[in-house]
C-alpha positions as CSV (number, residue, x, y, z in Angstrom):
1,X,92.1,121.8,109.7
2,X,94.1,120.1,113.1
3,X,92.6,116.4,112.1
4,X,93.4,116.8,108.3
5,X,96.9,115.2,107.8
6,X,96.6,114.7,104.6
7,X,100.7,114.3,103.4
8,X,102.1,113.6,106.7
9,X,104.5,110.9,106.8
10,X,103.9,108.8,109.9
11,X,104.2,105.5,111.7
12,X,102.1,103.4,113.4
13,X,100.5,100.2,114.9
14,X,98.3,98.5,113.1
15,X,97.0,95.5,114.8
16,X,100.2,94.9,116.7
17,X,102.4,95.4,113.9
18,X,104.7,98.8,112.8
19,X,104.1,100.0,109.6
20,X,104.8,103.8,108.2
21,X,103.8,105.5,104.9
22,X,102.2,108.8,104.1
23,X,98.8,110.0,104.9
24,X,96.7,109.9,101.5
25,X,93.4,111.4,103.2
26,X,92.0,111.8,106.6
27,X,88.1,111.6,107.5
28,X,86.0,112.1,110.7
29,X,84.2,109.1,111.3
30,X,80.3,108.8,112.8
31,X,81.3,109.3,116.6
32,X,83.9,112.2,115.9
33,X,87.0,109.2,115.6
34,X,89.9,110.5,113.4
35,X,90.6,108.0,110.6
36,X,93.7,108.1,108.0
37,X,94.2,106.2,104.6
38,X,97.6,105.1,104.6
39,X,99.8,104.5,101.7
40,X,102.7,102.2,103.2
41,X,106.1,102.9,102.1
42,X,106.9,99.8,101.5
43,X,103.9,97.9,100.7
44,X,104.4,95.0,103.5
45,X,102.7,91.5,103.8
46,X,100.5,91.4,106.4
47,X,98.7,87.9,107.5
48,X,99.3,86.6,104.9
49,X,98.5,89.5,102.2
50,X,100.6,92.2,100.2
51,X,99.6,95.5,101.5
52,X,99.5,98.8,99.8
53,X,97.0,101.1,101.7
54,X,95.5,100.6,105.5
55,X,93.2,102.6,107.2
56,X,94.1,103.7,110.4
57,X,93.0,105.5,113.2
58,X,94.6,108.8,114.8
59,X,94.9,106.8,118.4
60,X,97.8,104.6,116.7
61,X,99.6,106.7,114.7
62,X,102.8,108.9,115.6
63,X,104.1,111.4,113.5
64,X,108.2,111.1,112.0
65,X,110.5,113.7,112.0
């Protein structure tokens, strides 16, 4: 399906901040909003916290390569 990305490697912003990593599993949200689990390759900090997995929405990420 076109809003599955499942295994993508992308990058991002996530509240004003780059990250990238690999799409673990998309979903269609209540609304019809594309949303991604990201696993972050490398885990960052982020305010304050170490950070292995976001979720992100489809309007912030870009695809690499």
């Amino acid at each position: 399906m076109a809003w599955d990305r499942a295994g993508e490697a992308v990058a991002g912003t996530y509240l004003g901040l780059t990250v990238s990593g690999v799409i673990l599993e998309s979903r269609v949200k209540y609304g019809g909003a594309v949303q991604h689990t990201l696993r972050l390759d490398p885990p960052q900090t982020l305010f304050g916290s170490l950070r292995t997995v976001l979720l992100m929405d489809e309007r912030d990420l870009f695809k690499t390569q």
